[in-house]
C-alpha positions as CSV (number, residue, x, y, z in Angstrom):
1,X,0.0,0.0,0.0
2,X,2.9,2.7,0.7
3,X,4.4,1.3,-2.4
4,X,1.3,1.9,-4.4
5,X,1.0,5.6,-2.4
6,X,4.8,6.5,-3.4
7,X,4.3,5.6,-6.9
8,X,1.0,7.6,-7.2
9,X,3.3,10.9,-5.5
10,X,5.8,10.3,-8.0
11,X,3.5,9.8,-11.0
12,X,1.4,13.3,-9.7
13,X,5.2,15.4,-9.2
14,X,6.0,13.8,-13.0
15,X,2.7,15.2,-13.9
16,X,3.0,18.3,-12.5
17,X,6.6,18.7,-13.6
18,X,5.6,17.8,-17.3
19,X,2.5,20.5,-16.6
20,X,4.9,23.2,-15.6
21,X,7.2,22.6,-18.5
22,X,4.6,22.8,-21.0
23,X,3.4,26.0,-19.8
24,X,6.7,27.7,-20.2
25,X,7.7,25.4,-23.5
26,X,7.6,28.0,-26.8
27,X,4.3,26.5,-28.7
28,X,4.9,24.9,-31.8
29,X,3.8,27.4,-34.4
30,X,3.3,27.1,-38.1
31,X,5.5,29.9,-39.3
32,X,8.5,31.4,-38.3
33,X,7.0,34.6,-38.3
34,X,4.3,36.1,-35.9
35,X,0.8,34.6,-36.4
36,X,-2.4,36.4,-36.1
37,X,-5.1,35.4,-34.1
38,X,-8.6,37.4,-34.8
39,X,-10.9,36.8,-31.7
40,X,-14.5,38.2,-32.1
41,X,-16.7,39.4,-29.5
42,X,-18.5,36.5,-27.8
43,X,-16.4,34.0,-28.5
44,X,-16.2,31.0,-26.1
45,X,-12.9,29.7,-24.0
46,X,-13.4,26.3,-26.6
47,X,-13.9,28.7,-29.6
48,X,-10.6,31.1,-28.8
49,X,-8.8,27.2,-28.7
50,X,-10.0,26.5,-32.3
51,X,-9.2,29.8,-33.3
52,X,-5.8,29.5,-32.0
53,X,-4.9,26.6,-34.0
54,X,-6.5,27.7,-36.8
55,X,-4.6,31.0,-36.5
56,X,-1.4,28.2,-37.1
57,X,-0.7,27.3,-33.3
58,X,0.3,23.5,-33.4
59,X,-1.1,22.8,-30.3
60,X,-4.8,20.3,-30.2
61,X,-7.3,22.8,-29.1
62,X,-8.5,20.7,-26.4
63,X,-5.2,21.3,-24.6
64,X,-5.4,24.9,-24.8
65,X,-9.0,25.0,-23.4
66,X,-7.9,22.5,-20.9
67,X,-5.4,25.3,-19.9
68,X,-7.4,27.8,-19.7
69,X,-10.1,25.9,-17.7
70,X,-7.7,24.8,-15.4
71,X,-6.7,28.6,-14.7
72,X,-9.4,29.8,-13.7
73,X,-8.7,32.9,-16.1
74,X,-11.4,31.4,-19.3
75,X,-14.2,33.8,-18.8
76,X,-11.5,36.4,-18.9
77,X,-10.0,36.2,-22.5
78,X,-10.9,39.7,-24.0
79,X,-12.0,40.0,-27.9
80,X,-8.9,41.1,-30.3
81,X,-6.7,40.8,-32.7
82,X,-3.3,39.5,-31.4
83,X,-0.2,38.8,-32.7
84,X,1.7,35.2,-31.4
85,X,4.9,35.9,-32.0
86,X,8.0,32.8,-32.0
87,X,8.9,31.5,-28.2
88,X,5.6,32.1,-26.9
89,X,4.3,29.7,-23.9
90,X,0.9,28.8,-23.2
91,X,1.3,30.6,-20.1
92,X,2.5,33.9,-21.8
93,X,-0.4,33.2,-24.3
94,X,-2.9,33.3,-21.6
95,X,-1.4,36.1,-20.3
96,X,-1.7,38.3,-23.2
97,X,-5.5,36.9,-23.9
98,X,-6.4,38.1,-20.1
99,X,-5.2,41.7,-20.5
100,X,-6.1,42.4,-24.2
101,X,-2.8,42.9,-25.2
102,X,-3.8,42.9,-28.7
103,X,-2.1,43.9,-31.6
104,X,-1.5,47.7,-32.0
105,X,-0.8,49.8,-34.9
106,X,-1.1,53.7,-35.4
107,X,-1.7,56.1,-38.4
108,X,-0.1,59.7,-37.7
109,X,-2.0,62.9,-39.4
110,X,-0.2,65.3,-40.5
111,X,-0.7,68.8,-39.8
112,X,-1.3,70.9,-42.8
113,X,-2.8,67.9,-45.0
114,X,-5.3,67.6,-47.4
115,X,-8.4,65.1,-47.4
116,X,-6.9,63.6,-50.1
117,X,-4.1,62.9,-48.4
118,X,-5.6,62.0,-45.2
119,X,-7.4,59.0,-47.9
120,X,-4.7,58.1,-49.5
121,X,-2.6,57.6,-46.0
122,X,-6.1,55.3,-44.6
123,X,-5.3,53.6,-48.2
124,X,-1.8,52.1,-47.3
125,X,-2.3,52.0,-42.9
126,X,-1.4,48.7,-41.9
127,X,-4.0,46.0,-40.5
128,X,-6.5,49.0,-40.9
129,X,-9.5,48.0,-43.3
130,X,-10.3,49.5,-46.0
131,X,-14.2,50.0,-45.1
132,X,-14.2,53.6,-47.2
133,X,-12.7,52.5,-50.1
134,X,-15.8,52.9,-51.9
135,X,-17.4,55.4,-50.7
136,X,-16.9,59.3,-52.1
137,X,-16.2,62.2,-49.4
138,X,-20.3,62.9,-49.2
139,X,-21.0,58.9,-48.8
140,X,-17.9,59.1,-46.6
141,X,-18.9,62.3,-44.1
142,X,-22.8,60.7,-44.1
143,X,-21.2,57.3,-42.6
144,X,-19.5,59.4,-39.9
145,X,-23.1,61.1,-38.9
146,X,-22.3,64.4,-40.8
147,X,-24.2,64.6,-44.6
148,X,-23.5,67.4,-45.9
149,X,-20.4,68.6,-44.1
150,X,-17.1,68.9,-46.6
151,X,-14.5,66.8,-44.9
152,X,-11.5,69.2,-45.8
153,X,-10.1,69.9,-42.4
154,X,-12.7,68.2,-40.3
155,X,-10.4,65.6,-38.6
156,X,-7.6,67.0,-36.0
157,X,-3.9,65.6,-37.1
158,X,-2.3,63.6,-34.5
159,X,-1.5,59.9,-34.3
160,X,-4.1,57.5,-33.5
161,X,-3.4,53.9,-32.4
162,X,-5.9,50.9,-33.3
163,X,-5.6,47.7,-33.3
164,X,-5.2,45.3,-36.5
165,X,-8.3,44.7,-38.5
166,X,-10.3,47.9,-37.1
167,X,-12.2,49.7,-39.4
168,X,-10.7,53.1,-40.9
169,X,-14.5,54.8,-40.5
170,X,-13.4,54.1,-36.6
171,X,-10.5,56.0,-36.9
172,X,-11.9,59.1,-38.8
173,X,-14.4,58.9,-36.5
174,X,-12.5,59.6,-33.6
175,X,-10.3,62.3,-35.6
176,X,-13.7,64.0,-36.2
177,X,-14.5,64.1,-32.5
178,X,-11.4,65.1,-31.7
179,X,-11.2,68.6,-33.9
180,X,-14.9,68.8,-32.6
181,X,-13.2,69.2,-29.3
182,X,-10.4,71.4,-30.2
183,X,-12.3,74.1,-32.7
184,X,-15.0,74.2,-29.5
185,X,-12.1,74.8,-26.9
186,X,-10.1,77.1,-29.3
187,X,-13.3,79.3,-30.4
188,X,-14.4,79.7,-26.4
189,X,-10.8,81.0,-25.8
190,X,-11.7,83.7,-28.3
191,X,-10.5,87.2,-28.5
192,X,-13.1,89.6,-28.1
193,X,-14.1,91.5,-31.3
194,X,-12.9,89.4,-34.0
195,X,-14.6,89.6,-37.6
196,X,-15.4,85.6,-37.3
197,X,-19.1,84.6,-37.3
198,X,-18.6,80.9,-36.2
199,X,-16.5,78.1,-35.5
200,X,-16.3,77.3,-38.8
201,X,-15.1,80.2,-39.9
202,X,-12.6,80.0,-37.4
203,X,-11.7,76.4,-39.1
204,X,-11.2,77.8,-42.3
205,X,-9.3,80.3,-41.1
206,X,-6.9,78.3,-38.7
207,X,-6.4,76.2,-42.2
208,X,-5.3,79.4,-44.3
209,X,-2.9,79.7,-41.1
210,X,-1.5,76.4,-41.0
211,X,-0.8,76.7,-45.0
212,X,1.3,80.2,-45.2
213,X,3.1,79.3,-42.0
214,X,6.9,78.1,-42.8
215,X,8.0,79.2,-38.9
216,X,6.2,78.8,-35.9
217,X,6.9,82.3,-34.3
218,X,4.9,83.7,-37.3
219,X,1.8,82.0,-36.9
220,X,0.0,84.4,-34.6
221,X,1.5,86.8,-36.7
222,X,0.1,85.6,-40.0
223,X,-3.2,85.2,-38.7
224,X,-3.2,89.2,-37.0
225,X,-2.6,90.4,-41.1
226,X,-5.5,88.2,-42.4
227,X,-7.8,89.3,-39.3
228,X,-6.7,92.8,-40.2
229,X,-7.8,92.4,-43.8
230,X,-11.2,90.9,-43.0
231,X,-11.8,94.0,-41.1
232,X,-10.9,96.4,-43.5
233,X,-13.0,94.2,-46.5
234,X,-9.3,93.7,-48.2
235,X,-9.1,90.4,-50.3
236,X,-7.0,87.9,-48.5
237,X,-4.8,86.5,-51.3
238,X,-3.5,83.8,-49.9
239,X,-1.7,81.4,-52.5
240,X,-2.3,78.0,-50.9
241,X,-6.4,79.0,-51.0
242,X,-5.8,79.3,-54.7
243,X,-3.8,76.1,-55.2
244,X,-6.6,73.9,-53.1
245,X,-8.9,75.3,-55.6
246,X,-6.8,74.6,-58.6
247,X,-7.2,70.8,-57.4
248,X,-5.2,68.3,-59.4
249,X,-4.9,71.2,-62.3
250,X,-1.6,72.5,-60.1
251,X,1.7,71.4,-61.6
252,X,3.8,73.3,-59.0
253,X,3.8,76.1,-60.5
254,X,2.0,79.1,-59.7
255,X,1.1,81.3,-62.8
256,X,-0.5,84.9,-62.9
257,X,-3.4,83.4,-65.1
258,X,-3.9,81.0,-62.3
259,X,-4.4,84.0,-59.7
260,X,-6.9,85.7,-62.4
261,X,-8.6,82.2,-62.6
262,X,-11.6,82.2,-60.8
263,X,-13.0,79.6,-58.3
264,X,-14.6,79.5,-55.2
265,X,-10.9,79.3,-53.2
266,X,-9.5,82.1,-55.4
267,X,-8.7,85.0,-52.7
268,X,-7.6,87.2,-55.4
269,X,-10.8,86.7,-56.8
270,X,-13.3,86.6,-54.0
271,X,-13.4,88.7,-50.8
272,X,-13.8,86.9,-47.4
273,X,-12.8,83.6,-46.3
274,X,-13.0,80.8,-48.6
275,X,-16.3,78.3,-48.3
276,X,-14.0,75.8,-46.7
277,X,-10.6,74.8,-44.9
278,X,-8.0,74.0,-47.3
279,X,-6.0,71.8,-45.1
280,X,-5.9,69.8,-41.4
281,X,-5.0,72.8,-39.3
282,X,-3.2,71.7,-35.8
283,X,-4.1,73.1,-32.8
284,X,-1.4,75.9,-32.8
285,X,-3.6,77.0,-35.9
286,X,-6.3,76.7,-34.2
287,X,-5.4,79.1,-31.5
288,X,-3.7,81.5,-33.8
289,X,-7.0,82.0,-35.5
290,X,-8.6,83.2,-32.5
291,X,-5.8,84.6,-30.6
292,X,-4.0,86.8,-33.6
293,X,-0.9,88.5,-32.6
294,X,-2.3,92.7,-32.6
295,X,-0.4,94.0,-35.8
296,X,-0.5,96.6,-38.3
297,X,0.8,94.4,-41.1
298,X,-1.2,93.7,-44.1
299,X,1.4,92.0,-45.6
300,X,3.8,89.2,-45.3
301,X,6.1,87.5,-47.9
302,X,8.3,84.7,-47.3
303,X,12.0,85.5,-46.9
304,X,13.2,81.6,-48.1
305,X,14.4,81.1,-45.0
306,X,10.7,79.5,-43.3
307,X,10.2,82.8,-42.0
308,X,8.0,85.9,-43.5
309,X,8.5,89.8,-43.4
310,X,5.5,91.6,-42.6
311,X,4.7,94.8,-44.0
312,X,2.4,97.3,-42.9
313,X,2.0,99.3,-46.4
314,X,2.3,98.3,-49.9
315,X,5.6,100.3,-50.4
316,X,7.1,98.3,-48.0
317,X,5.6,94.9,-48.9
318,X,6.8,95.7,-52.8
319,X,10.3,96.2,-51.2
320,X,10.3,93.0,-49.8
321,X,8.5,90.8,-52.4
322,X,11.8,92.4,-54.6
323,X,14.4,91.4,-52.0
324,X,13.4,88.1,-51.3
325,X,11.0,86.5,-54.2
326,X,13.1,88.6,-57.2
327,X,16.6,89.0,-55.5
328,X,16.6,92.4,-55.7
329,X,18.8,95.0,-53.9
330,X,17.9,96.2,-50.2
């Protein structure tokens, strides 16, 4: 009988021995590389097994659901898509399944870009699917709750993580709450007696801002000389409104004809702001727009340098526009 009862403690500790190896053994996995393994919402301890070793882990998926039964952690295992990369253990598996460590990526807006861009960077996002492929801007914007609303400049640039396999309507979405919440803080930290109607305006404004920029310690400035023009009725003439309006007709070259050219961005053309943003404008914009710099410049041109030289008369501005767009003398 003690014979029989040392045996059985010996075959248990071999048990337990070969238990605690195999939780810290690397699984066998079909590929070298990292696999991926997609778990949808609602999906049972013995469903995450199957989906595991149909994801390429070599492993019978009876074992793994024995493992995570015997745990205690099964009812845990959050939804996700994870990535198993080589010399992970069941135990580190579990581990990973239990805190929703799933796979991450990010897409980074840039400040200053187009929608088109903004598309064309969803386009090539890694793991992110490609749910607006098909749609144009208007299907687009109705998806995201706003029919109607042009899309230039509606999203706030920044970088926004998701994990593999989410949809890229998600992320727009959240870069569309996100400028909601930066054009409402920027427009209640308002100076008092601007010659802006709305928030909107405010946008479009912040985007003309973001364009002509080339140095940060201009941008309040900038957006003091086009304040100052709205006031006084002056057309703003701002290049990059007239470039967004050119569309893909732009060749990089920017031609007197073009200026005389007229479309609904052309501020040579047309008084007052244009009827929308031209561009993602950060939040630096943003405040600029409603926090100009007081100035009695009317006029800036861009020395080459990234910075601008502000005049506050046309003599002045000529003077400049020679000395640094035509080389001439000081």
């Amino acid at each position: 009988m003690r014979r029989l009862f040392i045996t059985l403690l010996l075959l248990a500790a071999a048990l337990v021995g070969a238990a605690a190896w195999w939780l810290n053994a690397p699984l066998p996995l079909a590929q070298s590389q990292a696999l991926e393994l997609e778990i949808e919402p609602g999906t049972t301890p013995l469903g995450v097994a199957h989906a595991a070793a149909g994801a390429g882990v070599q492993v019978p998926p009876r074992l793994l659901w024995l493992w995570f039964r015997l745990s205690g952690k099964d009812r845990q295992i959050k939804a996700g898509n994870y990535e198993i990369p080589p010399g992970t253990t069941p135990l580190t598996l579990l581990q990973k399944l239990v805190r929703g460590d799933a796979s991450m990526r990010s897409l980074t807006l840039i400040e200053g870009w187009t929608f088109r861009q903004v598309r064309a960077a969803l386009a090539h996002a890694d793991g992110l699917k490609a749910d607006s492929a098909g749609m144009d801007d208007a299907a687009l914007m109705a998806r995201l709750g706003r029919p109607g609303v042009a899309p230039e400049g509606r999203f706030f640039p920044d970088t926004y993580a998701y994990v593999r396999g989410s949809s890229d309507l998600a992320v727009l979405a959240r870069a569309l709450r996100q400028m909601d919440r930066r054009l409402e803080a920027a427009w209640a930290a308002r100076a008092s007696d601007l010659p802006l109607k709305s928030p909107e305006q405010a946008l479009v404004l912040a985007s003309l801002v973001e364009k002509e920029t080339g140095r940060a310690q201009d941008r309040a400035q900038i957006a003091g000389v086009f304040i100052n023009r709205l006031r006084l009725g002056m057309l703003l003439q701002t290049d990059p409104s007239v470039i967004y309006g050119m569309g893909e007709k732009f060749d990089g070259n920017l031609r007197k004809r073009d200026l005389q050219t007229d479309t609904p961005w052309n501020t040579y053309t047309r008084a007052g702001l244009p009827p929308t943003p031209i561009a993602m404008p950060g939040r630096a914009a943003l405040l600029a727009a409603v926090q100009p710099e007081p100035t009695k410049a009317l006029y800036f041109v861009a020395r080459g340098d990234g910075s601008s030289h502000f005049s506050a008369s046309l003599d002045e501005h000529n003077r400049a526009v020679n000395r640094y767009q035509r080389g001439g003398s000081k």
